[in-house]
DSSP file (Angstrom, degrees, kcal/mol; ACC not computed):
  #  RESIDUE AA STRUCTURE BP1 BP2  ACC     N-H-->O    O-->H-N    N-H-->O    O-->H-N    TCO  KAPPA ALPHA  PHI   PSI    X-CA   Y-CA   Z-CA
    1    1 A X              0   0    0      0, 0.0     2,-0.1     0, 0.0     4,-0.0   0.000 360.0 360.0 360.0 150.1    0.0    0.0    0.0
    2    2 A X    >   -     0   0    0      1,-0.1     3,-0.6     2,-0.0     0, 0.0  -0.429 360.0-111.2 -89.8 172.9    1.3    3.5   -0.8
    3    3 A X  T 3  S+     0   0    0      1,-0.3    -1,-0.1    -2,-0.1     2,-0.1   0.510 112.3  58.7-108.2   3.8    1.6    5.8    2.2
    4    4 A X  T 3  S+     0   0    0      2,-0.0    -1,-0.3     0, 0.0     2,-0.1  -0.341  77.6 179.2-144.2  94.2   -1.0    7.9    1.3
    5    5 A X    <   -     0   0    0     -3,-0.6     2,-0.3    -2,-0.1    -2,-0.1  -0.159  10.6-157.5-101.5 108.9   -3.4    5.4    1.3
    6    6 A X        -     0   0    0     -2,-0.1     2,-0.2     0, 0.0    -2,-0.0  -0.849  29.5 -98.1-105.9 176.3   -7.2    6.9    0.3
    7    7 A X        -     0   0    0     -2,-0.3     2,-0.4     2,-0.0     0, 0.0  -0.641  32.1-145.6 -86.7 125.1  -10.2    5.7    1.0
    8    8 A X        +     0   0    0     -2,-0.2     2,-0.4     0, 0.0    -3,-0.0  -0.851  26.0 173.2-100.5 120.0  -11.5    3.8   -2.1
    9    9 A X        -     0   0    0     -2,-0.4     3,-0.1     1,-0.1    -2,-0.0  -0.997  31.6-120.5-129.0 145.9  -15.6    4.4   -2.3
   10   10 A X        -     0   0    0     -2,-0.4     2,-0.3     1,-0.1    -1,-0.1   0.146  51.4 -74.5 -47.7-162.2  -17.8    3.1   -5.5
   11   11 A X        -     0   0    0      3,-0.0     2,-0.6     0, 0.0    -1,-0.1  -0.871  54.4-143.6-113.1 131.3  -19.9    6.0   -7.4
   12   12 A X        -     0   0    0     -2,-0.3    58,-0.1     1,-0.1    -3,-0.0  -0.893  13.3-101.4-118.2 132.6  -22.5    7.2   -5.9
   13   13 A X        -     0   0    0     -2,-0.6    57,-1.4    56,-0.1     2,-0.3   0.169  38.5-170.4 -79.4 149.0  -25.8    8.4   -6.7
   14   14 A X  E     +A   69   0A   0     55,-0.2     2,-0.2    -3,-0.1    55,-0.2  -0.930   6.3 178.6-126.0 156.6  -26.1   12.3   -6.7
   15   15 A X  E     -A   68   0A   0     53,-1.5    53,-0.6    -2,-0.3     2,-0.4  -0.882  13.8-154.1-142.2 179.3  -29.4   14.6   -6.9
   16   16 A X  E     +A   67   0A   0     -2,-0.2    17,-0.4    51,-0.2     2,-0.3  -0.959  29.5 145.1-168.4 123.1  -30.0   18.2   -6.8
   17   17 A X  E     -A   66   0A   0     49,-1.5    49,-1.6    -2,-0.4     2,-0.2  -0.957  51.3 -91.7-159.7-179.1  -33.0   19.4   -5.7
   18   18 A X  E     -AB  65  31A   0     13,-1.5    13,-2.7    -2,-0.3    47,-0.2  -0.687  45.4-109.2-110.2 151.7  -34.0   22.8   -3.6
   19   19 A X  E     + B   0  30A   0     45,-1.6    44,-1.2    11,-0.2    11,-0.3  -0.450  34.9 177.0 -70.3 151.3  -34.1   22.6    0.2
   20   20 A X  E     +     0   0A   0      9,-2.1     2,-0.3     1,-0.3    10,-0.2   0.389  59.9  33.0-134.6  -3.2  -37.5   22.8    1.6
   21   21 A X  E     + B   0  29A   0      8,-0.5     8,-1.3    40,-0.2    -1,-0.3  -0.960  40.3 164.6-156.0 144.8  -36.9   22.3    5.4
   22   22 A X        +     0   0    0     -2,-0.3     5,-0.2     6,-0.2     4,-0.2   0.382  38.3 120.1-146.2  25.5  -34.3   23.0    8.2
   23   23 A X        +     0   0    0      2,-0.1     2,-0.2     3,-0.1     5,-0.1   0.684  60.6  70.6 -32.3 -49.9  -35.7   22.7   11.4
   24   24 A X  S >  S-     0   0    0      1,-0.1     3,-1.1     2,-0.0     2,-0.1  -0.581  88.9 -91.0 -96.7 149.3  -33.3   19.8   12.8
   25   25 A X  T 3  S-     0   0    0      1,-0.2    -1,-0.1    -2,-0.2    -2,-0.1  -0.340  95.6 -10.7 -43.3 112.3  -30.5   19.9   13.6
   26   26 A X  T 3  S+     0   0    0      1,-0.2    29,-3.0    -4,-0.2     2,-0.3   0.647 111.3  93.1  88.5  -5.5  -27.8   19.2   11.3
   27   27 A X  E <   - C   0  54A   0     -3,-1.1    -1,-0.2    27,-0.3     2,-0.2  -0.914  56.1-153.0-152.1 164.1  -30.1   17.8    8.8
   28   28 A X  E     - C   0  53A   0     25,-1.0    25,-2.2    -2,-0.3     2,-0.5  -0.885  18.5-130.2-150.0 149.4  -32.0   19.2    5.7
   29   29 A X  E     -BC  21  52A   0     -8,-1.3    -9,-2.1    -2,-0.2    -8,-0.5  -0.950  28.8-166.7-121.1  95.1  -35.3   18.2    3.9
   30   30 A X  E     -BC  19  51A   0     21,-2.7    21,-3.0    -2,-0.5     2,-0.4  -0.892   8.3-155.3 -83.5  93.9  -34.2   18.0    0.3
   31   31 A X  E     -BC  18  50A   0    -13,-2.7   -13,-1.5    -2,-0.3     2,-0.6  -0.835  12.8-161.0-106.1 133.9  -37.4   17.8   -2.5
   32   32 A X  E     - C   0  49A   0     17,-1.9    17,-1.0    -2,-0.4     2,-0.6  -0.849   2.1-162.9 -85.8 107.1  -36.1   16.0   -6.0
   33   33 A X  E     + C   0  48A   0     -2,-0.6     2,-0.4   -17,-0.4    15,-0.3  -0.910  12.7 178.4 -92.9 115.5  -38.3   16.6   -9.3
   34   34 A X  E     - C   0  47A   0     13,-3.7    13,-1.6    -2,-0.6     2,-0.5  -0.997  20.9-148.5-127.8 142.5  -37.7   14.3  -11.9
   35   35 A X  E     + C   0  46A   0     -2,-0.4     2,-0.2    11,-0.2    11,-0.2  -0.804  30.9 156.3-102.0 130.3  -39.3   14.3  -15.0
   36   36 A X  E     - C   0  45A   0      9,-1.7     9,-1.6    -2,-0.5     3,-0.0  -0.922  47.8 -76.0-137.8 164.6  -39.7   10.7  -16.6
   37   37 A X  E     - C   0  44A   0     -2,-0.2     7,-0.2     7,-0.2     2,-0.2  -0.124  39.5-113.7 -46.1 137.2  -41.9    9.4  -18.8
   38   38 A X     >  -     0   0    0      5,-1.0     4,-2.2     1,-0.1    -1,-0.1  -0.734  37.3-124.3 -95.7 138.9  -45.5    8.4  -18.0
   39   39 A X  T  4 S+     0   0    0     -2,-0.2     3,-0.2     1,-0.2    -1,-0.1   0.839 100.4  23.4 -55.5 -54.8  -45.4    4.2  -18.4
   40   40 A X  T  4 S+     0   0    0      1,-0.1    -1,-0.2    -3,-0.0    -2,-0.1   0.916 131.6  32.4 -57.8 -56.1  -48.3    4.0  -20.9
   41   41 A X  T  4 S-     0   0    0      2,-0.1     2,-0.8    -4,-0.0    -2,-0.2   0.133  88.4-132.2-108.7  23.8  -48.5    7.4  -22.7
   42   42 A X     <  +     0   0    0     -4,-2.2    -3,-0.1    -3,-0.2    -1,-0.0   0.327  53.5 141.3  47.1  -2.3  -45.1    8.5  -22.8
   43   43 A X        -     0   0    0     -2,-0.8    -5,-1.0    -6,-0.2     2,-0.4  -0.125  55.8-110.2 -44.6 134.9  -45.7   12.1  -21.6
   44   44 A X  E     +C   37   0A   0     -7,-0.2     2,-0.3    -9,-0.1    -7,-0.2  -0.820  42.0 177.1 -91.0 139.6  -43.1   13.8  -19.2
   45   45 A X  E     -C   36   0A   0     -9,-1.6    -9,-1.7    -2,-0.4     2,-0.8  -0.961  32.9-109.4-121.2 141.3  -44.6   14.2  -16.0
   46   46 A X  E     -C   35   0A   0     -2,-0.3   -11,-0.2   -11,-0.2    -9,-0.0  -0.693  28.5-169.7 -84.6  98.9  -42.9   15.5  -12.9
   47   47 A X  E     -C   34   0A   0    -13,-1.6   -13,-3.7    -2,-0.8     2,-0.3  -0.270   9.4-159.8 -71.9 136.0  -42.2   12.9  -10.1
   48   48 A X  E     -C   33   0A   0    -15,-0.3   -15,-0.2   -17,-0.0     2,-0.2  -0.974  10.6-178.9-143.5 142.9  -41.0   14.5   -6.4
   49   49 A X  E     -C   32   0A   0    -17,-1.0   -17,-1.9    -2,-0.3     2,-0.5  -0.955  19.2-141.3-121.6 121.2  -39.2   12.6   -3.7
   50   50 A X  E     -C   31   0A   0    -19,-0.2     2,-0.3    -2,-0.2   -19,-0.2  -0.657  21.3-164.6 -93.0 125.4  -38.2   14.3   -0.4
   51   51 A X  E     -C   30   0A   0    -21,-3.0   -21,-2.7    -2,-0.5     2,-0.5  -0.947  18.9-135.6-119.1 144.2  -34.8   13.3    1.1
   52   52 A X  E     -Cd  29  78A   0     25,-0.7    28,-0.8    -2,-0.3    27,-0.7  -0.799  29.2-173.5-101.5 141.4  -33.4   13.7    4.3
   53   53 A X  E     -Cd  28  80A   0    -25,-2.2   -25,-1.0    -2,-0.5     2,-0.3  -0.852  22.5-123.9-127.0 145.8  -29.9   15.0    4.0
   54   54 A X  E     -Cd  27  81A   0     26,-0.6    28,-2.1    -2,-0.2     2,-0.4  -0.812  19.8-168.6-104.7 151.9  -27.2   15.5    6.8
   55   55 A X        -     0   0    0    -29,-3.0     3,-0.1    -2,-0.3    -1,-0.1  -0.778   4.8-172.7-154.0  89.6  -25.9   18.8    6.9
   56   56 A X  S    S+     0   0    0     -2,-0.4    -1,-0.1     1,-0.3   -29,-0.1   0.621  90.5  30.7 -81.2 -37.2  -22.6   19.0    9.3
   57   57 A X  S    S-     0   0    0    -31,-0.1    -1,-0.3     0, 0.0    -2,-0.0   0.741 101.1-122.7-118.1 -24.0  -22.2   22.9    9.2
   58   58 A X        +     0   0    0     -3,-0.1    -2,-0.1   -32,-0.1   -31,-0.0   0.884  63.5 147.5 121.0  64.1  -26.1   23.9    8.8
   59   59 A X        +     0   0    0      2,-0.1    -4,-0.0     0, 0.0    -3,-0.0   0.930  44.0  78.7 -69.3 -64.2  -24.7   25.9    5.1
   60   60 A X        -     0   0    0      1,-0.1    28,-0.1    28,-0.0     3,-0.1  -0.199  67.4-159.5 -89.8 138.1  -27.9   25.4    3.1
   61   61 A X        -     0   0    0      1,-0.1     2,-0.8   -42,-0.0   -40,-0.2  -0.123  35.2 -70.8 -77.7 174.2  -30.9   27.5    3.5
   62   62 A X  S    S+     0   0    0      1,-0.2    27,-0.3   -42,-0.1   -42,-0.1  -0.776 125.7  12.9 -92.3 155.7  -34.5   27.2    2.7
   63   63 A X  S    S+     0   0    0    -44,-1.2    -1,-0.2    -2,-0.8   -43,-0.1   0.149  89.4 135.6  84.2 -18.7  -34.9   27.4   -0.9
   64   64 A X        -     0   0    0    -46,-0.1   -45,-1.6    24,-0.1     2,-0.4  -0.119  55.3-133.6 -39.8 157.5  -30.7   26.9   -1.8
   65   65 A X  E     +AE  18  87A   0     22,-2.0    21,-1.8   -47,-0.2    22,-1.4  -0.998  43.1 169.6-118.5 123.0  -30.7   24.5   -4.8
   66   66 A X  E     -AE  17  85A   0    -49,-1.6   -49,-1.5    -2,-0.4     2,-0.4  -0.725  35.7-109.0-139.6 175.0  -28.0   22.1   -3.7
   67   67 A X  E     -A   16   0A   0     17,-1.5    16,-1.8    -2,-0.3   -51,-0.2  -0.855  25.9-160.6-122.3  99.9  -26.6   19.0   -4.5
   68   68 A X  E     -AE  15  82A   0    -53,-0.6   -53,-1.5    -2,-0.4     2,-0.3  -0.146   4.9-161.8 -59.9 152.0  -26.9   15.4   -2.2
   69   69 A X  E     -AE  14  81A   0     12,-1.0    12,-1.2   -55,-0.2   -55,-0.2  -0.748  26.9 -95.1-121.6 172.9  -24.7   12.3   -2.3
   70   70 A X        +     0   0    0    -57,-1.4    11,-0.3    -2,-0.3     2,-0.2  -0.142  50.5 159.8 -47.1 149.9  -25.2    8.5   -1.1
   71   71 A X        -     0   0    0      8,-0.4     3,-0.1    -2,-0.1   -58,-0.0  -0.790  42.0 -83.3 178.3 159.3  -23.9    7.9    2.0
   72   72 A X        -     0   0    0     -2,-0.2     2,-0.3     1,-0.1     3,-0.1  -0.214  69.2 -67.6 -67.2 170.3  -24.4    5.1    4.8
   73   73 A X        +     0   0    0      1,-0.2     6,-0.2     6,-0.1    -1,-0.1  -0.360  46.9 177.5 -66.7 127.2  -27.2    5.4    7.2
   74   74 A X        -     0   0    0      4,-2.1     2,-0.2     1,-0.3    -1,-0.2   0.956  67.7 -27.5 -98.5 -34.6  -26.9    8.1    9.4
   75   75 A X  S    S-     0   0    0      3,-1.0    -1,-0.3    -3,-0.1     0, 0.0  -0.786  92.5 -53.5-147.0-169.6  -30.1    7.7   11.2
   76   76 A X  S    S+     0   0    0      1,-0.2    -3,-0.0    -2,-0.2    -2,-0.0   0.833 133.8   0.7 -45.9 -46.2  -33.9    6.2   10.6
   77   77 A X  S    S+     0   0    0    -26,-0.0   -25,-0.7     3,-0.0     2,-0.7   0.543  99.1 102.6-115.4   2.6  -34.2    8.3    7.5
   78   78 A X  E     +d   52   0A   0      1,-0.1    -4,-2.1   -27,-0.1    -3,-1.0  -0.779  31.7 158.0 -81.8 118.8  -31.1   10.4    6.8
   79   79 A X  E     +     0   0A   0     -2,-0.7    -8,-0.4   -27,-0.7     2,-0.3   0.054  58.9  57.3-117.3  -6.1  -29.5    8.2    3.8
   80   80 A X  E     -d   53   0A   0    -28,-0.8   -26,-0.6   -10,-0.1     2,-0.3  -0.865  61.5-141.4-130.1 172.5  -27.5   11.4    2.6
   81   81 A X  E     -dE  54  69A   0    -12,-1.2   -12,-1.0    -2,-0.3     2,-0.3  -0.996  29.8-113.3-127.9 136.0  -25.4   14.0    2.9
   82   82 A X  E     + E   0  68A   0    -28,-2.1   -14,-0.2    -2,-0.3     3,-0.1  -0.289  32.8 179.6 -56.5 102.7  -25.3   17.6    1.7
   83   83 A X  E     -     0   0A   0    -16,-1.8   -15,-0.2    -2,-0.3    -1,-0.1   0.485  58.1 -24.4-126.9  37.0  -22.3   17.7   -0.8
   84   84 A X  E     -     0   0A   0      0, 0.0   -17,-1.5     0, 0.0     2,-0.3  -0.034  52.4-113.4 158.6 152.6  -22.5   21.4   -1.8
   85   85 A X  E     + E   0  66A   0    -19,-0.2   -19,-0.3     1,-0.2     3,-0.1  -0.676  29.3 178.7 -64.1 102.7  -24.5   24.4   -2.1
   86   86 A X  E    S+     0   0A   0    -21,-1.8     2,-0.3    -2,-0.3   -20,-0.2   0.976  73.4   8.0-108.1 -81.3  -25.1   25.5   -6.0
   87   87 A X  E     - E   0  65A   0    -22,-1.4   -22,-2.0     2,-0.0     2,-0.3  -0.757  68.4-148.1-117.3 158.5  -27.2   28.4   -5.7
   88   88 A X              0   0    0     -2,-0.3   -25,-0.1   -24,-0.2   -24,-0.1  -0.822 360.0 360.0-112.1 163.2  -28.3   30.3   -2.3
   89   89 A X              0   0    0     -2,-0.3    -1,-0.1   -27,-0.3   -26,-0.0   0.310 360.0 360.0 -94.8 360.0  -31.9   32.0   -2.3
C-alpha cells in the first residue's frame, strides 16, 4: 500500500433538488423533481421525492438548490449527505 493510502468508495448516486426544510439539527429536507416518462402514454410528468440529508455545518438554507450524495445510514431516515450548495436563495 502507498503511504498515502485513500479511501476507495464506489460511485455514488447524486441529486439536486432545492431545500424545503431546516428545522433539525444538522439535517436538511431535500425535494427531487424528476421528470420521466409516464409508463403508458409517454408524456413527461414531474415525479417528487423528499430526502433527508445531513448537513454538518447547517450551510444550506431554505430554498438553496443544492446537491446530495449516497452515503451510509446516518439515522432512521437520513440516507444522505449535503455535498455542496449551488445556488443560495
Amino acid at each position: 500500500m502507498s503511504d498515502t493510502a485513500e479511501k476507495k468508495q464506489g460511485l455514488r448516486k447524486q441529486r439536486v433538488g432545492n431545500v424545503v426544510s431546516t428545522k433539525m439539527n444538522k439535517t436538511i429536507v431535500v425535494e427531487f423533481i424528476a421528470r420521466v416518462p409516464h409508463p403508458k402514454f409517454k408524456k413527461i410528468i414531474k415525479r417528487s421525492k423528499k430526502f433527508y440529508a445531513h448537513d454538518e455545518k447547517g450551510e444550506a438554507a431554505i430554498g438553496d438548490k443544492v446537491r446530495i450524495e449516497e452515503t451510509r445510514p446516518m439515522s432512521k431516515l437520513k440516507r444522505w449527505r449535503l455535498a455542496e450548495v449551488l445556488t443560495h436563495h
